[in-house]
C-alpha positions as CSV (number, residue, x, y, z in Angstrom):
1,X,48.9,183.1,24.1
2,X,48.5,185.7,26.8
3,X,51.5,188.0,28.1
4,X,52.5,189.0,24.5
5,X,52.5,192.3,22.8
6,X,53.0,192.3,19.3
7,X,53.7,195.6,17.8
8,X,55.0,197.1,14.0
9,X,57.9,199.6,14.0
10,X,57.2,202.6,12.5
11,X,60.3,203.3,10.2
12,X,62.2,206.1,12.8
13,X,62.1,202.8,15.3
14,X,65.4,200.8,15.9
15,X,66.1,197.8,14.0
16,X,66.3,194.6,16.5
17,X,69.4,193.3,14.5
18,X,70.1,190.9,17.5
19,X,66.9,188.8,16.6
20,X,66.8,189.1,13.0
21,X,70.6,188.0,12.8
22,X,69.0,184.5,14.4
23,X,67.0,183.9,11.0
24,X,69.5,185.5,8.8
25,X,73.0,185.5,8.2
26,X,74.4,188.8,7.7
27,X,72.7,192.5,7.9
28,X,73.7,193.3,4.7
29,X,71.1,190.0,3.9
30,X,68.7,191.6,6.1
31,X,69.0,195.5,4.8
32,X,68.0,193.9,1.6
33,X,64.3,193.4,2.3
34,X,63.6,195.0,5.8
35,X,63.1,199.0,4.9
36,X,60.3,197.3,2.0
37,X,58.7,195.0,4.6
38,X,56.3,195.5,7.7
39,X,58.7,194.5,10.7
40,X,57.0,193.7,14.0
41,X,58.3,193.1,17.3
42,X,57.1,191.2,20.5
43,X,57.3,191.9,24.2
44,X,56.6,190.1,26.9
45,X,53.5,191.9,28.9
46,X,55.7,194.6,31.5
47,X,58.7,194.3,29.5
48,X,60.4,196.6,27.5
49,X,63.1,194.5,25.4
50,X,61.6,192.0,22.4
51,X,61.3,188.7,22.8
52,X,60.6,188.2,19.0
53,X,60.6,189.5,15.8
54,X,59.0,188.7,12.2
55,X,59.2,190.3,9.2
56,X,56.2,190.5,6.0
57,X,56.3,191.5,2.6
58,X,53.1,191.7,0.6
59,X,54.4,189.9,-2.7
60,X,51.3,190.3,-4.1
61,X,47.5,191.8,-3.6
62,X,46.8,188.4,-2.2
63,X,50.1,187.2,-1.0
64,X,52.8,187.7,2.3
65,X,55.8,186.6,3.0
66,X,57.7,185.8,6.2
67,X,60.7,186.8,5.3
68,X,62.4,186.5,8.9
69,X,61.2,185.2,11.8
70,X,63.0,184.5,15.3
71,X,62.4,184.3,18.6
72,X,65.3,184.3,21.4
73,X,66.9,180.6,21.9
74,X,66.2,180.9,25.6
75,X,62.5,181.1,24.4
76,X,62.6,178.5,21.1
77,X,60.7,175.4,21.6
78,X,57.8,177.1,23.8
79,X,54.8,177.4,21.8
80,X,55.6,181.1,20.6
81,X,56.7,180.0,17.2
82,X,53.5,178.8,16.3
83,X,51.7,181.4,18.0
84,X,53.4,184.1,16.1
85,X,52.6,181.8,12.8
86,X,48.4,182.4,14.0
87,X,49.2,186.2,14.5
88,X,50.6,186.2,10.6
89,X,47.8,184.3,9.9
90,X,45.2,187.1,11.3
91,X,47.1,190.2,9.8
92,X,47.2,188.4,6.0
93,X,42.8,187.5,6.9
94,X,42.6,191.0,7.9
95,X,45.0,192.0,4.9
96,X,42.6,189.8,2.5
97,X,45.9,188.2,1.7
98,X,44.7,184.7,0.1
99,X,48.2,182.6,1.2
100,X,51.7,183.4,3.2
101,X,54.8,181.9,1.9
102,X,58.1,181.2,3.7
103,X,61.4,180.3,2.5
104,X,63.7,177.8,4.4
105,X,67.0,176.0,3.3
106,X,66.1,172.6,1.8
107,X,68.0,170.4,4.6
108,X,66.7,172.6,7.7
109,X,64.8,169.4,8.8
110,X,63.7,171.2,11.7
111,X,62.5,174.4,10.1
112,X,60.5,172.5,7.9
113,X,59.2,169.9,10.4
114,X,57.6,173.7,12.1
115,X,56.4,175.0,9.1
116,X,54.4,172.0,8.0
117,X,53.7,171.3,11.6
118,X,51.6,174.8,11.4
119,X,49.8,174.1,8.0
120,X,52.5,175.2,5.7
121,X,53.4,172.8,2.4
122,X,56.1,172.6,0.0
123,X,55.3,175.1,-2.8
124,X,58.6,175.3,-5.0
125,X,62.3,175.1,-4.8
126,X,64.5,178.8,-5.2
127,X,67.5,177.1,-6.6
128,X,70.7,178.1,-5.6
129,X,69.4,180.7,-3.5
130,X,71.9,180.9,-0.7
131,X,74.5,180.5,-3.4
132,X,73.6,183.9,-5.3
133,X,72.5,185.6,-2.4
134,X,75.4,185.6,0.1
135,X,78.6,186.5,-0.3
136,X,80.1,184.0,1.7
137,X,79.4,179.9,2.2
138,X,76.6,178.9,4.7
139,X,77.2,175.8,6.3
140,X,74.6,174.4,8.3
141,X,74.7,170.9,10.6
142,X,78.0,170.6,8.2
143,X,76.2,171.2,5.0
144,X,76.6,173.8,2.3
145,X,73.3,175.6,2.0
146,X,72.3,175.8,-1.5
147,X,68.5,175.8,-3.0
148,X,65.6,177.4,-1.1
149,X,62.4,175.5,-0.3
150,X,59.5,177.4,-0.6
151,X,56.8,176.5,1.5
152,X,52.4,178.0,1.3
153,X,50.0,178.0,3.6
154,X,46.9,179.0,2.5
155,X,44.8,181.5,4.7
């Protein structure tokens, strides 16, 4: 997609907490992987304020993960979601990273639908992950968020 500028903080750079709270739940969540992860930011082309953000953790020599991604909800449903998935795709290639996993919440229906929609399948189930991992209940579309699906897409 042209008009977007992808870039990696360096660690001195601001945090975009604003974004990253769209894919995450609470900064204390966030603080627990972002300062061992590769954070990048887009712009639009001229602008100066992100658009989007994703976050990638090499869990391996031949394996990332997204471990956040967003995009503003004035922007979701656009394309940018997937193009960001083929930018992720280019730095694991250029990484010789063999697959990327992601991790979404077992009844996100629509999160899921986009991951497999871009190549991604289901890998494994991280049970009770939202359980151990926050300190309060998430509840999403009225549902309790428990187990973690795990989904791969081979690169």
């Amino acid at each position: 997609m042209k008009g977007y500028i992808i870039g990696k903080l360096e660690p001195k750079d601001n945090l975009p907490f604003n974004l990253l709270l769209l894919a995450d739940e609470t900064v204390e969540a966030i603080e627990r992987y972002i300062y061992t992860s590769e954070v990048y930011v887009v712009k639009e082309n001229g602008h100066l304020q992100p658009i989007a953000v994703f976050v990638l953790s090499k869990t391996s020599h031949v394996q990332i993960e997204i471990k956040n991604i967003a995009i503003l909800e004035s922007l979701q449903g656009k394309g940018i979601g997937s193009y960001l998935i083929s930018e992720i795709k280019r730095i694991a290639i250029a990484d010789k990273c063999e697959n990327i996993i992601v991790g979404a919440p077992d009844c996100s229906l629509r999160q899921i639908h986009f991951y497999e929609k871009n190549g991604f399948t289901k890998y494994d189930i991280r049970k009770d992950f939202f359980i151990n991992n926050y300190s309060k209940p998430i509840i999403e579309d009225g549902i309790r968020l428990k187990d973690m699906l795990v989904l791969k897409l081979e690169v």
